[in-house]
N, C-alpha and C positions, 0 to 999 in steps of 0.2 A: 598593278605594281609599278605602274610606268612612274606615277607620282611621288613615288617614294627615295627619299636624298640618297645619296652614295655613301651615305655613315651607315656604322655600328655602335651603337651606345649603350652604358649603364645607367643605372640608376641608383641611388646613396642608400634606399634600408631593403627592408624588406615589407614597402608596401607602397607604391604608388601615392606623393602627395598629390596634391591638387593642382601644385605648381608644374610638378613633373609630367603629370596626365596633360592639361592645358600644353606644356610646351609640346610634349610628343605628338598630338592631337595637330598642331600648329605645322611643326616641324616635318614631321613623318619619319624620321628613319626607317631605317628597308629591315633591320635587324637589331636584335637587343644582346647583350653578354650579360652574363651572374655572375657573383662572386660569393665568398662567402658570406660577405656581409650581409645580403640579400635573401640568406637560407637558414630558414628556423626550423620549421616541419613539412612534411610532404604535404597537408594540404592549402599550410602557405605558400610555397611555391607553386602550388598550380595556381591559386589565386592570382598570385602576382604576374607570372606568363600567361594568364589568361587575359590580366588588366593591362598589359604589354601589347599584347595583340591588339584586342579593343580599341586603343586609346590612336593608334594607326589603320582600322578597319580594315585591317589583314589578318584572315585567322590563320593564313598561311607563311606570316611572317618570322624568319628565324630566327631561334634563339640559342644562342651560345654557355658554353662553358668551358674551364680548363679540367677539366678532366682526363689526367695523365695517369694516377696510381703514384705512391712516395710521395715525395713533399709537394707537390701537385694538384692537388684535387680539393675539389671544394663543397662536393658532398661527401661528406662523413657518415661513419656511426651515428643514430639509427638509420639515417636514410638510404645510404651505402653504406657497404663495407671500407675499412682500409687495405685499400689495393697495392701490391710492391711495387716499385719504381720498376722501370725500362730496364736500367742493367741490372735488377734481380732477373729480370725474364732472360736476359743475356745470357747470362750465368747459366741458365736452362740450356739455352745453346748452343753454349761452350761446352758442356757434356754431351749434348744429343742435339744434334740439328732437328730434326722432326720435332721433339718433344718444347723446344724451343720458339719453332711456328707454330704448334698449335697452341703453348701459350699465350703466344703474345693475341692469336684469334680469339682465343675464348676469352679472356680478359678482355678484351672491342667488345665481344658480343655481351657480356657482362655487362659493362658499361651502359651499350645500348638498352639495356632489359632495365637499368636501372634508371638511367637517364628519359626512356619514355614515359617512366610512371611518374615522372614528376613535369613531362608537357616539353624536355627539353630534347631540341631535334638536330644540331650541332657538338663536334664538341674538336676543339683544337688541340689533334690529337691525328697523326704519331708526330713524333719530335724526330727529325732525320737530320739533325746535327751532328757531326762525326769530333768528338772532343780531343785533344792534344794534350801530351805533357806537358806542363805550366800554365794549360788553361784558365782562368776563374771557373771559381763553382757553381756559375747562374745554370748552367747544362750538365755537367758531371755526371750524377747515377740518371738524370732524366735521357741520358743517351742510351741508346740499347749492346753499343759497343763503340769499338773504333777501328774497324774493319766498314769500309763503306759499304761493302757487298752486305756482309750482315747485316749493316742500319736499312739496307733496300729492303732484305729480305723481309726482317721481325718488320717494319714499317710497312711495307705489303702486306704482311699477314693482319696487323693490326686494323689499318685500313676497311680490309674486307669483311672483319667483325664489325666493326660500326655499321658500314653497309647492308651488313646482313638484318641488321638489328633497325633500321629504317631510320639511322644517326647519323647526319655528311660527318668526313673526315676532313679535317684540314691541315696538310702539311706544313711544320714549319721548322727553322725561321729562315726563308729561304734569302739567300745561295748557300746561307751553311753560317752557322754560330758558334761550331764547336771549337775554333783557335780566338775568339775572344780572350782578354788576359784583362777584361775589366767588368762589371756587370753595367748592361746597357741601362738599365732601370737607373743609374745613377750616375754614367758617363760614358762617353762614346766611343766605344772601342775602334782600333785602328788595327787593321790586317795588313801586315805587308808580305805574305807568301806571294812566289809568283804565279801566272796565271795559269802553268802546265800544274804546276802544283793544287791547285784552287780545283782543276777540272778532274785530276785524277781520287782528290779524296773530297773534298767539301763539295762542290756541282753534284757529283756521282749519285750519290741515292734520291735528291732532287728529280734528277735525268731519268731514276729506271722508274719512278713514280709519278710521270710528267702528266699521265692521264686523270691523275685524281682529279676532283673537281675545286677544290679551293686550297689555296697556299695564302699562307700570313710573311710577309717579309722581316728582314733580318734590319737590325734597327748598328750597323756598322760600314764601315769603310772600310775599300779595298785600294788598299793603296795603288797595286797594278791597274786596276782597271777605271776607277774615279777616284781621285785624291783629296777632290772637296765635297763630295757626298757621301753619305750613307745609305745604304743599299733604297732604304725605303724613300728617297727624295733622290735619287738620281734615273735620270732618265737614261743615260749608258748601260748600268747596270741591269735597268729593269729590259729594255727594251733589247738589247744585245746579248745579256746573259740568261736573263727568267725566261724570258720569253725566244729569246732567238737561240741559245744554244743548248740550253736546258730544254727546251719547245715545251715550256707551261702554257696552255692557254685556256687554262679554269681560271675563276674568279682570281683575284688576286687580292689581297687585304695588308694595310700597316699593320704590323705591331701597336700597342699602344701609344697614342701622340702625344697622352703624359708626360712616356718616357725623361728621365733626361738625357738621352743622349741625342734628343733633335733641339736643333735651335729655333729661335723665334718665338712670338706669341703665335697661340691658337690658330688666329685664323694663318697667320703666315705656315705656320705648320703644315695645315689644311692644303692650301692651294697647294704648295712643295708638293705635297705624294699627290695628290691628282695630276698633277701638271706629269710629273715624272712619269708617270704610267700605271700607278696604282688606278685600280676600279671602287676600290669603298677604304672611305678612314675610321680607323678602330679606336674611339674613346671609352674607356673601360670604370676610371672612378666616378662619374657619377656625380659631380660638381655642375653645377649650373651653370656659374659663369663663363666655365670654360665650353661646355657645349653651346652655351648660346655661341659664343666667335667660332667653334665649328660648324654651327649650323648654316652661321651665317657667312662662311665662305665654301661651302659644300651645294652643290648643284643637283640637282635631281639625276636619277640612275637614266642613262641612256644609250645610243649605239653600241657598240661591242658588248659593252659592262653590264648593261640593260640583258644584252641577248646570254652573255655569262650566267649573271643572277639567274635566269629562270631557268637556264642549263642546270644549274645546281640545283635549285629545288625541284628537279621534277625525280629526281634521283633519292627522293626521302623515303619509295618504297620499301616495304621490307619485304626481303628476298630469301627468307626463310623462318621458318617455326620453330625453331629449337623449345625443348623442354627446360626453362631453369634451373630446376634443381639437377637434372644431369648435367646441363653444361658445368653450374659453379663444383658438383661435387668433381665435376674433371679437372677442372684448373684445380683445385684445393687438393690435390693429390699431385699436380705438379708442381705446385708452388712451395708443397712440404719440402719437396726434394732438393730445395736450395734454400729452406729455411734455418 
């Protein structure tokens, strides 16, 4: 693995061109993301995660998804189910704390069950963003509450279902996305809470889940803490808050560098989060041009980042046998309860 660049990347259908193979082949990335555009049927998708791995000679090379449940998710009917959002499961634990964690675990473990039959062994998931009144709605129901203790807890429980199911979890969007008041995908939100404030509700659930093994960064600015970056290209943030008061020290990943709320072209983008303290840059649409300039400013996985990565994947066991059909008919009796 040592040979393999410090990116994440997609790819544009649902099948490996020639172009795509040849560059992966060339390039190496360490890991791949799905989207929907990429999912037709379940034995296309194993095809193409199969042609994923091959085309890097990694068959242990990860591959990602957004699979959250609610607006979220990118296998559907038939392949999945449609899963409820975070604060429907909230809502389970606004009535019954218990009944509340063990949804949010059998819905991971679900996922898991559903996500390995189709070859995928990631999925960026739980979301431990604590949202605010006046927020934007890039986070809204994808939040589990807005109690932080709550977002720790359902985000623990969530967590431990993927794990269970031999699926990494990855935390995001850290230091906390939920007081954005603009959506990043299309500008760069600016936080001005202060920083006692920042530590007691946004850091918080970050903090009691510091062990997990990978976290995706928050694509904003904290006016207290760096005025001229956002989280994912500032090295303050990363190295003082993710890392030193939060104490993350699993993999660490950008948000997508599509975004717009970073500046630059590509490869300026690229160096920004590595230089800052990111471990691997997350390009997710699937565009050529653009990943050629991230590959091309992207260095091969090494030191700390190096010994993270394989931190993470040795952790894809699976740590229980659950029966499917009892798990889903458990959640599906607790999901009524708030339907």
């Amino acid at each position: 693995m040592s040979e393999s660049k410090a990116m994440i990347l997609g790819c544009a259908g649902t099948e490996l061109s020639a172009e795509e193979d040849a560059f992966f082949r060339r390039e190496k990335p360490w890991g791949f993301i799905l989207f929907a555009r990429n999912v037709a049927d379940t034995p296309q998708v194993l095809r193409l995660v199969s042609d994923l791995r091959a085309s890097v000679g990694r068959p242990d090379a990860p591959v990602f998804v957004d699979q959250e449940g609610g607006r979220v998710q990118r296998l559907r009917p038939p392949l999945a189910p449609d899963y409820p959002s975070a604060g429907a499961l909230g809502a389970i634990h606004a009535a019954d704390r218990e009944a509340g964690l063990r949804a949010a675990w059998l819905m991971s473990r679900l996922h898991a069950f559903d996500l390995a039959r189709h070859g995928i062994d990631a999925d960026c998931l739980p979301v431990l963003d604590v949202p605010v009144d006046g927020a934007d709605d890039v986070i809204g129901k994808r939040a589990y509450a807005k109690d932080p203790a709550v977002v720790a807890a359902m985000g623990r429980a969530a967590a431990d279902g993927l794990l269970a199911g031999g699926v990494l979890p990855v935390m995001k969007h850290v230091p906390g996305h939920g007081r954005a008041r603009c959506d990043s995908h299309k500008a760069l939100p600016i936080v001005d809470a202060s920083l006692e404030v920042l530590r007691a509700f946004d850091f918080a659930p970050f903090a009691a889940l510091s062990d997990l093994p990978m976290a995706m960064t928050a694509h904003i600015v904290y006016r207290q803490i760096d005025p001229d970056n956002p989280a994912t290209t500032s090295a303050r943030v990363i190295g003082d808050i993710i890392r030193g008061e939060i104490g993350f020290d699993g993999l660490l990943m950008s948000d997508d560098v599509s975004m717009k709320a970073l500046s630059g072209d590509f490869s300026q983008k690229a160096r920004a989060i590595l230089a800052a303290g990111c471990d691997v840059v997350l390009h997710c649409n699937g565009v050529m041009d653009e990943m050629g300039a991230v590959a091309a400013a992207t260095p091969e996985l090494a030191g700390r980042a190096l010994e993270r990565a394989r931190r993470t994947l040795d952790l894809r066991a699976r740590t229980a046998n659950e029966d499917e059909k009892r798990v889903r008919a458990e959640f599906d009796d607790l999901a009524r309860s708030v339907a």
